[in-house]
N, CA, C and O atoms as CSV, one atom per row, in Angstrom:
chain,resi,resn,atom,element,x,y,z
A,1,UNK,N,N,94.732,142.207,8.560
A,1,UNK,CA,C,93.982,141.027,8.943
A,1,UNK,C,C,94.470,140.500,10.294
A,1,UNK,O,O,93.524,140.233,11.036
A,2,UNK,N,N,95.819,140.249,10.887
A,2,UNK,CA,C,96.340,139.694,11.463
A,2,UNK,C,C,96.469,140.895,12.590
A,2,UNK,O,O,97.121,140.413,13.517
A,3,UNK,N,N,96.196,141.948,12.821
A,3,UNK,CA,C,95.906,143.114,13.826
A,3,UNK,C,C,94.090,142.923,14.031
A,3,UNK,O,O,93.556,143.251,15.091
A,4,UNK,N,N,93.526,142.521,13.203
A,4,UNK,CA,C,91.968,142.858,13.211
A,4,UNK,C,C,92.022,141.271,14.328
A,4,UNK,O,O,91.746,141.341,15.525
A,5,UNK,N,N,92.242,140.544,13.946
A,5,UNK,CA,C,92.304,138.841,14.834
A,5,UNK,C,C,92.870,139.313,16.284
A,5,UNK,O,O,92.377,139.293,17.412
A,6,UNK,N,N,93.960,139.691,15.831
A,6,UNK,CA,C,94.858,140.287,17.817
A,6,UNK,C,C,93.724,141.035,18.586
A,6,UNK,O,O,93.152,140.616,19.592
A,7,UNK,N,N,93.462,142.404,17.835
A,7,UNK,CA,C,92.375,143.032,18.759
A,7,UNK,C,C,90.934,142.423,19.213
A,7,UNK,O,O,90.320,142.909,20.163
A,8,UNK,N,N,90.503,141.452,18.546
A,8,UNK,CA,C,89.595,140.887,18.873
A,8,UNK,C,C,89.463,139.929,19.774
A,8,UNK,O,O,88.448,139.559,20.365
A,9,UNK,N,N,90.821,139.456,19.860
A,9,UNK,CA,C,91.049,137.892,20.710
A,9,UNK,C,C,91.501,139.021,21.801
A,9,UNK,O,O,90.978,138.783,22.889
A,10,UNK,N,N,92.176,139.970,21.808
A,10,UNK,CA,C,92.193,141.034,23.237
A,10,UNK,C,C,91.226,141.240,24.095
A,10,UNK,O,O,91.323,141.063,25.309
A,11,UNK,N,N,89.943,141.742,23.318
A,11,UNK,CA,C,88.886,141.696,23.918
A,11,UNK,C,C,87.938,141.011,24.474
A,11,UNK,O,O,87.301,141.214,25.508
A,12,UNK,N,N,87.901,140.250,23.768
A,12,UNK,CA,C,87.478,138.543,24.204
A,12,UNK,C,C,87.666,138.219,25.663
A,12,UNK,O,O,86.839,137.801,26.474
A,13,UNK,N,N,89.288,138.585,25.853
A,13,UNK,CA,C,89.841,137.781,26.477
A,13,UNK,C,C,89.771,139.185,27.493
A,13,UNK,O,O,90.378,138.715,28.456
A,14,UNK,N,N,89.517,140.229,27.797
A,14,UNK,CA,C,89.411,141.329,28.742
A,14,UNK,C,C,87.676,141.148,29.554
A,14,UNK,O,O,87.205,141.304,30.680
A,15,UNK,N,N,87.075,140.646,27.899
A,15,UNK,CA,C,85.387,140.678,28.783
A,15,UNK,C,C,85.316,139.380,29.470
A,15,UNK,O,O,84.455,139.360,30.349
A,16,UNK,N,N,85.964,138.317,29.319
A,16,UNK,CA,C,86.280,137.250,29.678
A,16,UNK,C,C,86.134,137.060,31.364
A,16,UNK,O,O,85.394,136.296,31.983
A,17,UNK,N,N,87.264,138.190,31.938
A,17,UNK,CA,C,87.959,138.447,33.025
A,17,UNK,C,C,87.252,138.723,34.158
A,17,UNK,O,O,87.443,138.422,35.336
A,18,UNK,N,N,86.172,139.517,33.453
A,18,UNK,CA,C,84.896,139.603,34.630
A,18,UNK,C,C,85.385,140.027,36.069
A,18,UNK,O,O,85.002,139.533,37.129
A,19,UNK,N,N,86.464,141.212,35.871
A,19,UNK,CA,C,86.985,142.054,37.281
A,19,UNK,C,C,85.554,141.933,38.178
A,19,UNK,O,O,84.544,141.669,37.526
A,20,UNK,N,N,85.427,142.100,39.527
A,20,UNK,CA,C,84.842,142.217,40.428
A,20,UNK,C,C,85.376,142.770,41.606
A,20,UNK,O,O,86.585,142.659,41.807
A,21,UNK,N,N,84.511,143.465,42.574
A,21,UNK,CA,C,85.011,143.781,43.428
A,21,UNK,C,C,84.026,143.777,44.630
A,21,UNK,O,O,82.872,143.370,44.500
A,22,UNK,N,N,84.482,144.210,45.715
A,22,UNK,CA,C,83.623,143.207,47.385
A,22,UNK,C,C,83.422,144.261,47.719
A,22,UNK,O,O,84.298,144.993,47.258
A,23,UNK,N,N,82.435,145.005,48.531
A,23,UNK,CA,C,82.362,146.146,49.474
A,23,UNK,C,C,83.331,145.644,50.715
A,23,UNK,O,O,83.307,144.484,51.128
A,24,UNK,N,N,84.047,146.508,51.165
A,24,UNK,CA,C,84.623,146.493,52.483
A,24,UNK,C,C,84.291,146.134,53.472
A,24,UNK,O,O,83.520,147.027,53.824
A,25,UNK,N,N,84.329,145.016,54.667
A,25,UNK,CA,C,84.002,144.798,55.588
A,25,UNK,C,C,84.571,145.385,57.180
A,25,UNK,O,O,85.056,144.715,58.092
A,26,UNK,N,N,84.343,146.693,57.131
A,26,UNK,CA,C,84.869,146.945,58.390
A,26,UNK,C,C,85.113,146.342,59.531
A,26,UNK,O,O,86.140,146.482,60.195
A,27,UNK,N,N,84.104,145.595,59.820
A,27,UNK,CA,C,84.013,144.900,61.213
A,27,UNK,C,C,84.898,143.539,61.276
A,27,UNK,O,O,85.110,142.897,62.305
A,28,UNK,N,N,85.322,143.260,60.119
A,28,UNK,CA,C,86.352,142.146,60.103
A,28,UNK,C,C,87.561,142.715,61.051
A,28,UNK,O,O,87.700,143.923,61.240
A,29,UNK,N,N,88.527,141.605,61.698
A,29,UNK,CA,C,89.757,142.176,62.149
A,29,UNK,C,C,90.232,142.090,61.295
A,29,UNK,O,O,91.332,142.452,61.712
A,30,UNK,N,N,90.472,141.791,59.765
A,30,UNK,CA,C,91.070,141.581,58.941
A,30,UNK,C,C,91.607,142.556,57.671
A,30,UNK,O,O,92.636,142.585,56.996
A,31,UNK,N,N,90.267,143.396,57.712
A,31,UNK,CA,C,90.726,144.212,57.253
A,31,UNK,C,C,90.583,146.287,57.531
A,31,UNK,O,O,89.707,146.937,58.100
A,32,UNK,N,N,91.546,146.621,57.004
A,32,UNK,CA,C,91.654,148.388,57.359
A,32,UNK,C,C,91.108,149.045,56.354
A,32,UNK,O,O,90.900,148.710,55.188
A,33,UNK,N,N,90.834,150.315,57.114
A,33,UNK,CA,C,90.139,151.409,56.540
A,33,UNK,C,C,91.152,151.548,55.260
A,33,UNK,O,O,92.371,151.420,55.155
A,34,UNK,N,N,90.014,151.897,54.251
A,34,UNK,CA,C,91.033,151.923,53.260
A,34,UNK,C,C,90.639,154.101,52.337
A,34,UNK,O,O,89.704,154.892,52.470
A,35,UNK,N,N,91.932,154.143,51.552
A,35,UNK,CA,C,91.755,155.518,51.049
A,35,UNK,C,C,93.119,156.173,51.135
A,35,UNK,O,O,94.175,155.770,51.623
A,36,UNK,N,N,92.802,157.265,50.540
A,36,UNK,CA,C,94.420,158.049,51.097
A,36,UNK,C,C,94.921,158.476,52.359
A,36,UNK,O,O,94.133,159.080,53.086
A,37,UNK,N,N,96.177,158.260,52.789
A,37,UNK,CA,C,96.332,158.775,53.586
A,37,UNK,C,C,96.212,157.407,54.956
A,37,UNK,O,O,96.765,157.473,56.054
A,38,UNK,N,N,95.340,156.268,54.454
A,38,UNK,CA,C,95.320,155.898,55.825
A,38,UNK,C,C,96.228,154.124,55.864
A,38,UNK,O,O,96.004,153.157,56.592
A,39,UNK,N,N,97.079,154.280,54.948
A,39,UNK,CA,C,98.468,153.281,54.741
A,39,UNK,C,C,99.097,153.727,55.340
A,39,UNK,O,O,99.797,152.801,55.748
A,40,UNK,N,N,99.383,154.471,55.710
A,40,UNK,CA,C,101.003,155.214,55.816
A,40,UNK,C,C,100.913,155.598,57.559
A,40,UNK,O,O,100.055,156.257,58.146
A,41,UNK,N,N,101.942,155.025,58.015
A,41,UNK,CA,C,102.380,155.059,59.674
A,41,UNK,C,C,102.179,156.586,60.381
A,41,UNK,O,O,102.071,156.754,61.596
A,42,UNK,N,N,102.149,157.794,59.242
A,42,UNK,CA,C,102.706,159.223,60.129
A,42,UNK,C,C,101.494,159.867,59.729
A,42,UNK,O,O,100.785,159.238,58.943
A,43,UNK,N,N,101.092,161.056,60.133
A,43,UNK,CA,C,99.931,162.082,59.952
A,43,UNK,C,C,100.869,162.876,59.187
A,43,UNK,O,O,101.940,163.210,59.693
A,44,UNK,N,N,100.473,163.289,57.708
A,44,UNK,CA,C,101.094,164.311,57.275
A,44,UNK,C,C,100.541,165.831,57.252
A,44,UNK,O,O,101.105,166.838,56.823
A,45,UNK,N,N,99.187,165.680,57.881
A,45,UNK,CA,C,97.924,166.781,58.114
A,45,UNK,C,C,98.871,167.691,59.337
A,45,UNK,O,O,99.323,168.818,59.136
A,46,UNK,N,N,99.014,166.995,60.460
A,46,UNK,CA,C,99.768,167.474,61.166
A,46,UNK,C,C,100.846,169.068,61.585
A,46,UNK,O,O,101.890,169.238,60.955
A,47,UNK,N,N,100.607,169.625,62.181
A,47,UNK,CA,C,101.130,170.549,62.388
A,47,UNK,C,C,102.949,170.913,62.049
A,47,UNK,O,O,103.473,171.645,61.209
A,48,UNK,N,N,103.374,170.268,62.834
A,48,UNK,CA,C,104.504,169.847,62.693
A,48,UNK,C,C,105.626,168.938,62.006
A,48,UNK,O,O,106.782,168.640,62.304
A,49,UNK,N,N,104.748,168.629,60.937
A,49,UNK,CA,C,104.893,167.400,60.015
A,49,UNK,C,C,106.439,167.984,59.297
A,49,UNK,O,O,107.603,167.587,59.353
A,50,UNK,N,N,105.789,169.044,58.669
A,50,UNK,CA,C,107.491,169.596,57.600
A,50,UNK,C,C,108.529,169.698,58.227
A,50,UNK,O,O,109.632,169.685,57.679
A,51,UNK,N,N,108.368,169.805,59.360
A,51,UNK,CA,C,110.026,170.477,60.197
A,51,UNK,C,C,110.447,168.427,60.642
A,51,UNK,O,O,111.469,167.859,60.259
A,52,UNK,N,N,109.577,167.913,61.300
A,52,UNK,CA,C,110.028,166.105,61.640
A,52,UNK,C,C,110.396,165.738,60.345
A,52,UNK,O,O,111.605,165.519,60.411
A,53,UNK,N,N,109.964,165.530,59.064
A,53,UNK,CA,C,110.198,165.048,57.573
A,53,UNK,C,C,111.366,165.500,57.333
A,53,UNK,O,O,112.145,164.691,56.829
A,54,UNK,N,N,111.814,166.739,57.572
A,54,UNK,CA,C,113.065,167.443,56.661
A,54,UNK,C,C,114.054,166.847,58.126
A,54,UNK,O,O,114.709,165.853,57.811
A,55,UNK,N,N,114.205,167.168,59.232
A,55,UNK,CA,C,115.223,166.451,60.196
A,55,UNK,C,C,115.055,165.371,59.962
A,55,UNK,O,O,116.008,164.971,59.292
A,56,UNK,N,N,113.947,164.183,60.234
A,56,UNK,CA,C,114.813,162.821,59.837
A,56,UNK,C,C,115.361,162.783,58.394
A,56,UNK,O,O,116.371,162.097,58.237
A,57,UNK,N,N,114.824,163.446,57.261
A,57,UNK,CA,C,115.685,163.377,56.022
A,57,UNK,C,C,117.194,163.740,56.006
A,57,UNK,O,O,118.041,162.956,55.579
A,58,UNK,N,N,117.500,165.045,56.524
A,58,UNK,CA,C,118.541,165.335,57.026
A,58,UNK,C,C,119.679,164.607,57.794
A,58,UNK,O,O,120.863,164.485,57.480
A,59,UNK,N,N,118.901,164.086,59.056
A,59,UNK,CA,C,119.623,162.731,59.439
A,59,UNK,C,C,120.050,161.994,58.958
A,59,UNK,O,O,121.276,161.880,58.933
A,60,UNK,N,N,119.498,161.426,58.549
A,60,UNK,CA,C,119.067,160.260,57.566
A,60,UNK,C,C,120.613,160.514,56.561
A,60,UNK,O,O,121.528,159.692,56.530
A,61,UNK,N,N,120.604,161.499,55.994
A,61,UNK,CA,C,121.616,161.877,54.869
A,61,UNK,C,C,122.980,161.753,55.292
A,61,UNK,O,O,123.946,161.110,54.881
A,62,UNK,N,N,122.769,162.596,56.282
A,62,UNK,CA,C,124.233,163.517,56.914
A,62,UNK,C,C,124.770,162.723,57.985
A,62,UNK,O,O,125.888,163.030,58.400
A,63,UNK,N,N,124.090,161.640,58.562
A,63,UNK,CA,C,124.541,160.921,59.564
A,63,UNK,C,C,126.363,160.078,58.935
A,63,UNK,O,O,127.532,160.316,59.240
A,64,UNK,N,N,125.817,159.254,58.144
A,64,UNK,CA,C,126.530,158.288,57.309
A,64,UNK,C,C,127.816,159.535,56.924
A,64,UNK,O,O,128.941,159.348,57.389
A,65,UNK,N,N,127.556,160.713,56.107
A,65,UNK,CA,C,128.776,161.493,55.947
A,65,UNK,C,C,129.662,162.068,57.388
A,65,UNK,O,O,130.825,162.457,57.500
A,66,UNK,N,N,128.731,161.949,58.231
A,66,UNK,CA,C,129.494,162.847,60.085
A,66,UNK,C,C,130.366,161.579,60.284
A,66,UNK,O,O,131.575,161.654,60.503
A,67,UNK,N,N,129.603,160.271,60.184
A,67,UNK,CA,C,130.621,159.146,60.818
A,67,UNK,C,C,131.495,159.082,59.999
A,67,UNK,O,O,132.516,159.006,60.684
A,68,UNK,N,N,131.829,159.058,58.791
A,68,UNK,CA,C,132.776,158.598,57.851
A,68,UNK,C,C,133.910,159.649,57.901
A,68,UNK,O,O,135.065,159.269,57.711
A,69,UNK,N,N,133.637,160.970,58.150
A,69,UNK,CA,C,134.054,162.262,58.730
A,69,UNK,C,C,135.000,162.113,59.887
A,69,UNK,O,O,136.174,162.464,60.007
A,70,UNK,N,N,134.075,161.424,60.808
A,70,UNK,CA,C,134.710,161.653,61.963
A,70,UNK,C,C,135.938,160.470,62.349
A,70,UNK,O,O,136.860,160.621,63.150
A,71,UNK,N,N,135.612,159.184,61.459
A,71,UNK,CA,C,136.642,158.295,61.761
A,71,UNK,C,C,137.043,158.382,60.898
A,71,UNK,O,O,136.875,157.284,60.368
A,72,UNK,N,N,137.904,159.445,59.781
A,72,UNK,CA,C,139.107,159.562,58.999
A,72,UNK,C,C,139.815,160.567,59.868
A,72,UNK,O,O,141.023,160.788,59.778
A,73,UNK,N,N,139.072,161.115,60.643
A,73,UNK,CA,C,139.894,162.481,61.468
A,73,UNK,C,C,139.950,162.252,62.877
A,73,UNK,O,O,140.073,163.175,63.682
A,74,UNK,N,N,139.854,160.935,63.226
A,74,UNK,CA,C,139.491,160.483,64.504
A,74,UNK,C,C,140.929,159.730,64.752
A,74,UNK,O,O,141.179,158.619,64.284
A,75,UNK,N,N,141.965,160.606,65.669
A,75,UNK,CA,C,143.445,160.189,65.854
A,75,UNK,C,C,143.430,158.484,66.340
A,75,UNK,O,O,142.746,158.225,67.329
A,76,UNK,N,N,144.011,157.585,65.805
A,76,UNK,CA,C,144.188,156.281,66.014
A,76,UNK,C,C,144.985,156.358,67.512
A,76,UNK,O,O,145.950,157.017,67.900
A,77,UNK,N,N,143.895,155.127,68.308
A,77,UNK,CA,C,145.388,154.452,69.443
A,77,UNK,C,C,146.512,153.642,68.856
A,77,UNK,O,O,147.423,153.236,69.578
């Protein structure tokens, strides 16, 4: 009884909600093209994409271990 009441007051309360949504206004300055792919700052279509991704990852990694590296083995004045 008390599951048959929950699911019902669920639904109620889902058709209730009345989601909507706006067609896109391109010509606004306000808003961007929207879809995959067109959030994101870099072209991953790109030719050269895998070899830039894996060096800054690389960087990115190994930098922090070279410095920490280099000033334990880096003779003090």
């Amino acid at each position: 009884m008390l599951a048959r009441a929950t699911t019902t007051a669920a639904r109620q309360l889902v058709a209730r909600r009345a989601f909507t949504t706006t067609r896109a206004r391109l010509s606004s300055p306000y808003h961007y093209p929207e879809g995959p792919l067109s959030n994101i700052p870099f072209n991953p279509r790109k030719k050269g994409f895998g070899i830039a991704y894996w060096t800054f990852m690389a960087t990115g990694f190994g930098l922090p271990f070279g410095i920490s590296v280099w000033q334990t083995y880096h003779p003090a004045k």
